[in-house]
Backbone as numpy.savetxt, mean C-alpha at the origin, in Angstrom:
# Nx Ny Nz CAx CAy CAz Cx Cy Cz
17.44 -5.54 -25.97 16.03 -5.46 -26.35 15.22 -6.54 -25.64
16.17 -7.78 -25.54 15.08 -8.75 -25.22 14.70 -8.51 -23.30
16.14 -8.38 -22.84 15.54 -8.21 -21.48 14.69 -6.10 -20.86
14.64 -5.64 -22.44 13.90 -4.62 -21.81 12.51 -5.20 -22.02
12.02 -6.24 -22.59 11.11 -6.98 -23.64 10.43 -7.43 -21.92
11.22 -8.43 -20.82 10.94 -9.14 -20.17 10.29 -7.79 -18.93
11.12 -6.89 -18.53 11.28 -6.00 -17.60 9.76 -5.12 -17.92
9.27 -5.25 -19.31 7.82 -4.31 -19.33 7.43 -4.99 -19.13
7.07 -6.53 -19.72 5.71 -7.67 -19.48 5.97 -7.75 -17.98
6.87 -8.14 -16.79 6.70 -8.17 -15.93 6.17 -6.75 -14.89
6.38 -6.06 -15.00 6.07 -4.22 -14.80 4.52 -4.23 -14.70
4.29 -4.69 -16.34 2.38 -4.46 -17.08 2.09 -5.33 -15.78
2.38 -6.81 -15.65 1.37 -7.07 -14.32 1.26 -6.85 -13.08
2.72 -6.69 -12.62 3.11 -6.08 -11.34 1.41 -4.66 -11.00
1.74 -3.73 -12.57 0.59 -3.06 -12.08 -0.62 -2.66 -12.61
-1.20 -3.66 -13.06 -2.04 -4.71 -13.52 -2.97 -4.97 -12.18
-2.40 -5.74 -11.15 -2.69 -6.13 -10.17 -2.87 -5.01 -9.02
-1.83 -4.40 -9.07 -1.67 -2.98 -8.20 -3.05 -2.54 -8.58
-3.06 -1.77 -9.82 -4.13 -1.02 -10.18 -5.64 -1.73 -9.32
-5.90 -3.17 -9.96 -7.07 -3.73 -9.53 -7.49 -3.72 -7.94
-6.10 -3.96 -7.18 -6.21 -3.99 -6.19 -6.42 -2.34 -5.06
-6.24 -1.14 -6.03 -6.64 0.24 -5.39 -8.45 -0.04 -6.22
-8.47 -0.38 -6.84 -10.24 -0.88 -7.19 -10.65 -1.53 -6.59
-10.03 -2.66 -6.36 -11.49 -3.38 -4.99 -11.10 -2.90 -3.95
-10.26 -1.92 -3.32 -9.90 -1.31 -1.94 -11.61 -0.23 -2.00
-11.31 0.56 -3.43 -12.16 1.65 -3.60 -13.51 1.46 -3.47
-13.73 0.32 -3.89 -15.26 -0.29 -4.54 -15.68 -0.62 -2.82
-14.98 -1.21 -2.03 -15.30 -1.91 -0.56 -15.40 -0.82 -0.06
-14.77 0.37 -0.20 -15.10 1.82 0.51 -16.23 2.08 0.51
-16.74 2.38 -0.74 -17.54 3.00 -1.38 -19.21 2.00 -1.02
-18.58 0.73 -0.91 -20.08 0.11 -0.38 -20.08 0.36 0.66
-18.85 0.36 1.66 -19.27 0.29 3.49 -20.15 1.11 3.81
-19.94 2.74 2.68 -20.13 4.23 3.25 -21.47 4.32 2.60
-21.73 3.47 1.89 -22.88 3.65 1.19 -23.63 3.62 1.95
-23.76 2.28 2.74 -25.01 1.40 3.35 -24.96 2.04 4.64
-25.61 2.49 5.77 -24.91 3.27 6.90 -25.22 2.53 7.65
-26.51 1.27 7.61 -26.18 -0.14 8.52 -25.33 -1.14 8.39
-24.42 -1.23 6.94 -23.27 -1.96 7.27 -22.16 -1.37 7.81
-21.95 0.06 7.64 -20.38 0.93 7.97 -20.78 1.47 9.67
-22.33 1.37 10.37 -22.35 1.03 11.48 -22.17 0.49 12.24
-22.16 -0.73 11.64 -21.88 -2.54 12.15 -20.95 -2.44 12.54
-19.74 -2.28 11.41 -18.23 -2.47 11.51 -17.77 -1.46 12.62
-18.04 -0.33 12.43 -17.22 0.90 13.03 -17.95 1.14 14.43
-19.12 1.01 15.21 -19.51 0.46 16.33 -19.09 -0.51 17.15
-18.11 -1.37 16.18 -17.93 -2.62 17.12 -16.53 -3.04 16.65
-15.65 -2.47 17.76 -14.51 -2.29 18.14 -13.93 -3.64 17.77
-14.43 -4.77 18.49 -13.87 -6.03 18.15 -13.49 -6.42 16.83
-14.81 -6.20 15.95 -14.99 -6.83 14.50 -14.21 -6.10 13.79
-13.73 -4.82 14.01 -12.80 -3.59 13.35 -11.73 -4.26 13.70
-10.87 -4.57 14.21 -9.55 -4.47 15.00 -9.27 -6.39 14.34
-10.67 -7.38 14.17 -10.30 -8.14 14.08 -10.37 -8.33 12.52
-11.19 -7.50 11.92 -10.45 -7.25 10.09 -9.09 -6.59 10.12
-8.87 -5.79 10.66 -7.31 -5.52 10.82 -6.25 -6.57 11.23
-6.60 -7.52 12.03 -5.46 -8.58 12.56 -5.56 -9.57 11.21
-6.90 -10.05 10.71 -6.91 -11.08 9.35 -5.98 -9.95 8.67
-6.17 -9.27 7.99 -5.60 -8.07 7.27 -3.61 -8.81 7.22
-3.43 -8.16 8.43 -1.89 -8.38 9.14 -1.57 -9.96 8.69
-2.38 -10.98 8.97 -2.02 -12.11 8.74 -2.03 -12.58 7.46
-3.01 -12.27 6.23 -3.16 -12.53 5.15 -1.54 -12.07 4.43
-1.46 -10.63 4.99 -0.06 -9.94 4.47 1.07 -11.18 4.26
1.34 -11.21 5.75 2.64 -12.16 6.34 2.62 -13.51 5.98
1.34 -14.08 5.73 0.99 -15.24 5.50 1.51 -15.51 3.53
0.91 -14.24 2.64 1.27 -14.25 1.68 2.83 -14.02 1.56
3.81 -13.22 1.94 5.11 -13.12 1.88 6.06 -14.64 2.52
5.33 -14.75 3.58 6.01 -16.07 4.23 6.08 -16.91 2.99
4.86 -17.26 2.70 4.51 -19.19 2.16 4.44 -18.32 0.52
4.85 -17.34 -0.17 4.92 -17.29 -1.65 5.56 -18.60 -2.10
6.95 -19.29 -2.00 7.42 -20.20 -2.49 6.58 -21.03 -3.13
5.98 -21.10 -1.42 5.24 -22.95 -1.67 3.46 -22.81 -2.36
2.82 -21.80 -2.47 1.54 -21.59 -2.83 1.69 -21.53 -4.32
0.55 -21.37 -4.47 0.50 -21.06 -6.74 0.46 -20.08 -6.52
0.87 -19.90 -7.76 -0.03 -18.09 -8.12 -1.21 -17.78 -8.05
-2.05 -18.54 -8.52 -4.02 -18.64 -8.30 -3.81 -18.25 -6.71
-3.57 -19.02 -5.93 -3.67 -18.62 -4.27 -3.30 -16.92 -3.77
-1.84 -16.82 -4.28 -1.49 -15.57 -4.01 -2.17 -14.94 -5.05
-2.99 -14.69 -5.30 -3.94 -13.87 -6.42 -4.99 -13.39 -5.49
-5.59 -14.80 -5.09 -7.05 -14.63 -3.91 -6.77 -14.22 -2.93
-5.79 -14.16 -2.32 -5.02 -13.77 -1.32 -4.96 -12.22 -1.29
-4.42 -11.95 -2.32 -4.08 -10.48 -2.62 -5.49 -9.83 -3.04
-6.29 -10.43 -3.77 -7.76 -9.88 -3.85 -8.68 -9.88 -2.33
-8.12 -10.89 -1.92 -9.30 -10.55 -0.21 -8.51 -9.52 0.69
-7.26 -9.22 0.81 -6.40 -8.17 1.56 -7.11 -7.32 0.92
-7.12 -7.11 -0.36 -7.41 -5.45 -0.72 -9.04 -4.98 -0.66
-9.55 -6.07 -0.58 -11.11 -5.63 -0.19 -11.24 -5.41 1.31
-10.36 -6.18 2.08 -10.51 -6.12 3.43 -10.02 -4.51 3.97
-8.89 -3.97 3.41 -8.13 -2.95 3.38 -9.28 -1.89 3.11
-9.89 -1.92 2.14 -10.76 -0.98 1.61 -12.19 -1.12 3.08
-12.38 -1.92 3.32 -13.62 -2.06 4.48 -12.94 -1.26 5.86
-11.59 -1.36 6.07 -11.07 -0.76 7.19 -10.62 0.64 7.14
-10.23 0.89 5.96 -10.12 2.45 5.57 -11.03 3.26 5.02
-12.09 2.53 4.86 -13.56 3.48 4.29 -13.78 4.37 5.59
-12.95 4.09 6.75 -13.75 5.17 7.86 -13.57 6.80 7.66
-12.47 6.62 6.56 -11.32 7.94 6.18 -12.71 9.19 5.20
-13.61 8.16 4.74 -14.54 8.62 3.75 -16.03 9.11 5.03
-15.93 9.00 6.18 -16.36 9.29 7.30 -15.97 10.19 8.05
-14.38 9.93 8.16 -14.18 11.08 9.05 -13.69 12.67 7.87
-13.40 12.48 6.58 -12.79 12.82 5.66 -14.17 13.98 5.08
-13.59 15.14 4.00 -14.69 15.43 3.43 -14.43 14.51 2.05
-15.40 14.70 1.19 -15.19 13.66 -0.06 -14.44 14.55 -0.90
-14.58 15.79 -1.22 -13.70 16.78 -1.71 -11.73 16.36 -1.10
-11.78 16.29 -0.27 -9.93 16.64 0.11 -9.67 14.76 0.15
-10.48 14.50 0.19 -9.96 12.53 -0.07 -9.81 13.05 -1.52
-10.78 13.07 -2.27 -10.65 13.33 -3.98 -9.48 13.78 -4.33
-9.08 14.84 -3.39 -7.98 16.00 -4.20 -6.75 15.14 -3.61
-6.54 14.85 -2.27 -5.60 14.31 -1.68 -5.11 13.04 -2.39
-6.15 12.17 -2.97 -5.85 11.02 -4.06 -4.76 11.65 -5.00
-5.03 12.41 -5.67 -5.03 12.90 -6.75 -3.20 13.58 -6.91
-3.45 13.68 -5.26 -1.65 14.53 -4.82 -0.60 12.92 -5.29
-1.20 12.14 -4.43 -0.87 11.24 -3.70 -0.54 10.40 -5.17
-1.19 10.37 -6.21 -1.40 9.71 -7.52 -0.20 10.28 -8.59
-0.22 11.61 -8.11 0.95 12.14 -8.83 2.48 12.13 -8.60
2.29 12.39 -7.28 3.50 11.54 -6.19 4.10 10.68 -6.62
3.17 9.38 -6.41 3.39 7.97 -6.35 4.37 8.03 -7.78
3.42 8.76 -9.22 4.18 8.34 -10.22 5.47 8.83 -10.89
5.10 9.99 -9.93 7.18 10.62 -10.04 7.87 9.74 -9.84
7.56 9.63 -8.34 8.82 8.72 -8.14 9.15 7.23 -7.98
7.84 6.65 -8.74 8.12 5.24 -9.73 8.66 5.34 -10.98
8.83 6.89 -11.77 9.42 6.81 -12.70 10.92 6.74 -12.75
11.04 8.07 -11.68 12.40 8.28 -10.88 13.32 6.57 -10.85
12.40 6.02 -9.88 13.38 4.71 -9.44 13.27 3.90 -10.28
12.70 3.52 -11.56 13.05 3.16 -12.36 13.83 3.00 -13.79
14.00 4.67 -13.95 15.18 4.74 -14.82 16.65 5.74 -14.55
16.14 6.01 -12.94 17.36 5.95 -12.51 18.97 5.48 -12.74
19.83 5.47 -12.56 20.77 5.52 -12.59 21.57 4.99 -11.09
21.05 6.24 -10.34 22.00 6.00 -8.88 21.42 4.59 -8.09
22.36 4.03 -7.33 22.13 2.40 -6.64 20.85 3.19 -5.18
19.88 3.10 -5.39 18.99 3.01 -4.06 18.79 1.67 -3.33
19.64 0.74 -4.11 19.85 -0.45 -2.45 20.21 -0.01 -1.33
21.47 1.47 -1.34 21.24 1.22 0.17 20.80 1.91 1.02
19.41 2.20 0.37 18.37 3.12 1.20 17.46 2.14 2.09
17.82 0.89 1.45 16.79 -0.40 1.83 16.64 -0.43 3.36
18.16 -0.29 4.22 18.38 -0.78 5.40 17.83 0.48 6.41
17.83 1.71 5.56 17.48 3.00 6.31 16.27 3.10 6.54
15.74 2.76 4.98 14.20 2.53 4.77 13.18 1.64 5.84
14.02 0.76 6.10 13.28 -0.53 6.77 13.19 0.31 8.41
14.68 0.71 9.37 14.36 1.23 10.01 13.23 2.27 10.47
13.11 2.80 9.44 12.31 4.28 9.54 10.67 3.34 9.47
10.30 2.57 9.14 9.39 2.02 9.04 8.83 1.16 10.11
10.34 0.96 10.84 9.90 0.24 12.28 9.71 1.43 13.42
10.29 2.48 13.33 10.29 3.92 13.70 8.56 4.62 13.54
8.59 4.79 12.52 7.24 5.59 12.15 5.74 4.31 12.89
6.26 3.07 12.95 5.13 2.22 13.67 4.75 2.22 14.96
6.20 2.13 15.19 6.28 2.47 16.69 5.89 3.79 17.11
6.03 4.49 16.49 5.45 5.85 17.21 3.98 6.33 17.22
3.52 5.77 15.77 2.25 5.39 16.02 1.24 4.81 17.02
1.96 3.82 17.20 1.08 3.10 18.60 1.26 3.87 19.65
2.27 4.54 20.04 2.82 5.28 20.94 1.77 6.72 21.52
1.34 7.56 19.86 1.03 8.51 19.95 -0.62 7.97 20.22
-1.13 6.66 19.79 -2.17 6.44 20.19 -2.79 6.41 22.11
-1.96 6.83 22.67 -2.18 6.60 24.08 -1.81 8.65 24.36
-0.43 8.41 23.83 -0.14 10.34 23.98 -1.13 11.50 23.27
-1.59 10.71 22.14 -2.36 11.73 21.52 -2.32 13.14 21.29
-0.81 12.92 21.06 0.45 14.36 20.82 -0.31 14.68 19.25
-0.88 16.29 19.22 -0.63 16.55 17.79 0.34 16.87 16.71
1.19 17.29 18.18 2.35 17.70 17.07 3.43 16.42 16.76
3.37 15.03 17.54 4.04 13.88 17.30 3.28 13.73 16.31
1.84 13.86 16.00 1.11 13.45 15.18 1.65 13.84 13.73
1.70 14.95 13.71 2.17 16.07 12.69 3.70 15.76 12.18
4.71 15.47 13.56 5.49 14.92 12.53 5.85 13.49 12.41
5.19 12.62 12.80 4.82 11.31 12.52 4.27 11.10 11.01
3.36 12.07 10.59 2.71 12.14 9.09 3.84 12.84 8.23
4.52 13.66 8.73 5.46 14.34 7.59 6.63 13.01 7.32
7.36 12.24 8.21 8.34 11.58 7.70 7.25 9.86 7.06
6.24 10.40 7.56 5.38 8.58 6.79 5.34 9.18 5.17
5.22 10.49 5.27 4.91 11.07 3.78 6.59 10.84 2.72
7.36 11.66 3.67 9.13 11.09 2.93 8.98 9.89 2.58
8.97 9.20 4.16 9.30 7.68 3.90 8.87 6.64 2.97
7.64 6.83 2.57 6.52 6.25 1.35 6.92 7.25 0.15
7.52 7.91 -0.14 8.09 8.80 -1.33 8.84 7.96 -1.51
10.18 7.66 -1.06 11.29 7.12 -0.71 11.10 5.45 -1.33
10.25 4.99 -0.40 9.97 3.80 -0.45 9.17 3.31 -2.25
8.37 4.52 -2.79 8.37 4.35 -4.18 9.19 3.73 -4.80
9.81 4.92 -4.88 11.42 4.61 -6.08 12.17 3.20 -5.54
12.49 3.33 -4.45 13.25 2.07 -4.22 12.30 0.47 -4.17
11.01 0.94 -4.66 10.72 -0.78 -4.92 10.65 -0.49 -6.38
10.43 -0.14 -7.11 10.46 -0.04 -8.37 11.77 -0.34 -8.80
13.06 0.34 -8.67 13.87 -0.07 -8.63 14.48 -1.46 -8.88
13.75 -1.95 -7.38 14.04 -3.45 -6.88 13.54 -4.13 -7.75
12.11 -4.08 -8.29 11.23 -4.42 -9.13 12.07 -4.96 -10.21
12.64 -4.00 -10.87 13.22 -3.84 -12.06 14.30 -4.63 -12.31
15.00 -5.12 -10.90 16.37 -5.93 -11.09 15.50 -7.28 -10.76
14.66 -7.17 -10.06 13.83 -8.51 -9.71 13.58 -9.20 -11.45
12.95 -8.53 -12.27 12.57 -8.78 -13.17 13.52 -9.69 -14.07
14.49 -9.40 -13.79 16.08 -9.59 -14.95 16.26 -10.94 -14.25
15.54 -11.47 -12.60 16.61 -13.00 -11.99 15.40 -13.87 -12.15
13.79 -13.88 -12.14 13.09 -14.76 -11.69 12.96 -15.16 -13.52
12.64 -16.52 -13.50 12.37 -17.30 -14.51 10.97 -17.88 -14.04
10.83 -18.36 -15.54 9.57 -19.79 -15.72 7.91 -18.39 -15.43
6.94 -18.93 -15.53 5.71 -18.36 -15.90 4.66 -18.51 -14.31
5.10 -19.59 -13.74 4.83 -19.64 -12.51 5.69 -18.79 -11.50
6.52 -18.25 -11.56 7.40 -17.79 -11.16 7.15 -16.11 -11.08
7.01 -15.94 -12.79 7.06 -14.81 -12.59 5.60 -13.81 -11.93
4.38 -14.81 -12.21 3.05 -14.87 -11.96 3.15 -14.69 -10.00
3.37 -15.11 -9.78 3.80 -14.89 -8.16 4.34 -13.52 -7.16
5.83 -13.54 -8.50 6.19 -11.87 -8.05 5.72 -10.97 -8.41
4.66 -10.90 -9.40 3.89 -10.03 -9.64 3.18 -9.91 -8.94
2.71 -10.40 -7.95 1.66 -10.52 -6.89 2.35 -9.72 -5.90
3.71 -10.10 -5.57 4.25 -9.56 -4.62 5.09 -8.16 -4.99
4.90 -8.09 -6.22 5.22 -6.64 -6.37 4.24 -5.34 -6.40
2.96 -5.94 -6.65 1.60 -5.18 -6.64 1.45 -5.02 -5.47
1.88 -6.11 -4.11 1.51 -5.78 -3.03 2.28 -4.25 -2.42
3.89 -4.65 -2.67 4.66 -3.54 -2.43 4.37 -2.34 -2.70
4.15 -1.91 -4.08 3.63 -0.88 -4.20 1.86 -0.16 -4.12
0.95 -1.01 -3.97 0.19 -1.07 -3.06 -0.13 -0.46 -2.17
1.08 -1.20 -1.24 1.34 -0.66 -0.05 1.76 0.85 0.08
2.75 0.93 -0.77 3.81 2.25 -0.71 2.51 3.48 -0.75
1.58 3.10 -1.91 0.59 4.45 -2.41 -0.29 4.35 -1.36
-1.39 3.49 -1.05 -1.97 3.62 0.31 -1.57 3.86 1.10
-0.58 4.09 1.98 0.09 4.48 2.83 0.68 5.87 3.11
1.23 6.27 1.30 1.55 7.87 1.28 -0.01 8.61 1.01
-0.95 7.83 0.35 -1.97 8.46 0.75 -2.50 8.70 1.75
-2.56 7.99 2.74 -3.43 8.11 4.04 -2.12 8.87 5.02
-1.13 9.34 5.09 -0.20 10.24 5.57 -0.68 11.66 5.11
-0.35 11.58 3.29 -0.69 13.05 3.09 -2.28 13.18 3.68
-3.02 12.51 3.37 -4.22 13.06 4.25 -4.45 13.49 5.51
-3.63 13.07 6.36 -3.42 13.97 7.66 -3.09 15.92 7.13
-2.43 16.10 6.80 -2.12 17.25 6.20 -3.12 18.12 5.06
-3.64 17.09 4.13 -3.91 17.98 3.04 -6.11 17.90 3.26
-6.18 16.78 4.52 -7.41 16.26 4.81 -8.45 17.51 5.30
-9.65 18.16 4.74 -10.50 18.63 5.80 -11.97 17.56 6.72
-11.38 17.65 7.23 -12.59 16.87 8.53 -14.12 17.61 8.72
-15.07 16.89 8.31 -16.42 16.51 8.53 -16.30 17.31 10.13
């Protein structure tokens, strides 16, 4: 009882934070697209786009690197400026997107996500060792990305989005999972305040990501 006691309170903030953080992604959307001289600014000027994307990249790595040594307050602000920044770089989706198939495509993507966080969490079977497959396929699906950005293959395109769509299915369950055994080793209140940060990021990640895949597929274009 007591460590199913520990495994929800840590869970509630894990997505706690998650949640907040698809809200200020949403809310930063929703202003860029609003204003059409600020979502001009950005998306006109190649530099300033590409260089919220590199802060973006660094805030990430920067938060996973130095978790140890930072507070939790830090990795909090940290994780609150990524997800607004995230939301300013993907509002273009609400541009090139109709607002109808973003809506509905959320909505796939929402139901998705919570299968198979339920899946990998009261699972049974060991998905550790999907970890090492997982990770590949992730250096795989990046690389081909950049790749197809010069080839501008539709059909690499096409199935570049079908295995990002597996792979972020996949990648659900097995952080939840992880989550879940994570929960049972970290101690103390500072401690656990931290991995919650870094577990909101994970899955985070996992749903933005299978969202903006299935939207290749389920997306109609403006």
């Amino acid at each position: 009882m007591k460590s199913r006691n520990i495994v929800s309170s840590f869970f509630s903030k894990v997505y706690f934070w998650m949640f907040l953080g698809l809200i200020l992604s949403t809310i930063a959307a929703l202003i860029v697209v609003g204003i059409p001289a600020f979502s001009e600014f950005i998306f006109s000027n190649s530099i300033l786009f590409f260089a919220l994307i590199i802060i973006e990249l660094i805030l990430v790595i920067s938060l996973v690197a130095a978790l140890k040594k930072i507070s939790s307050s830090t990795a909090r602000i940290m994780f609150i400026i990524y997800s607004i920044l995230n939301g300013i770089t993907i509002s273009v989706i609400l541009i090139i997107y109709t607002g109808a198939s973003v809506i509905a495509t959320f909505f796939v993507a929402a139901m998705m996500f919570g299968v198979m966080a339920f899946w990998g969490f009261f699972t049974d079977r060991d998905l550790s060792k999907l970890g090492p497959i997982l990770f590949m396929a992730l250096i795989g699906v990046i690389i081909a990305l950049l790749v197809n950005l010069f080839l501008k293959s539709p059909m690499m395109d096409l199935i570049v989005s079908f295995i990002g769509v597996v792979l972020f299915t996949l990648l659900t369950a097995y952080d939840n999972q992880y989550l879940k055994r994570l929960a049972l080793q970290i101690k103390g209140k500072e401690q656990i305040a931290k991995m919650a940060i870094m577990g909101a990021l994970k899955l985070y990640l996992d749903f933005i990501n299978l969202f903006l895949f299935l939207l290749r597929f389920l997306g109609k274009r403006n």
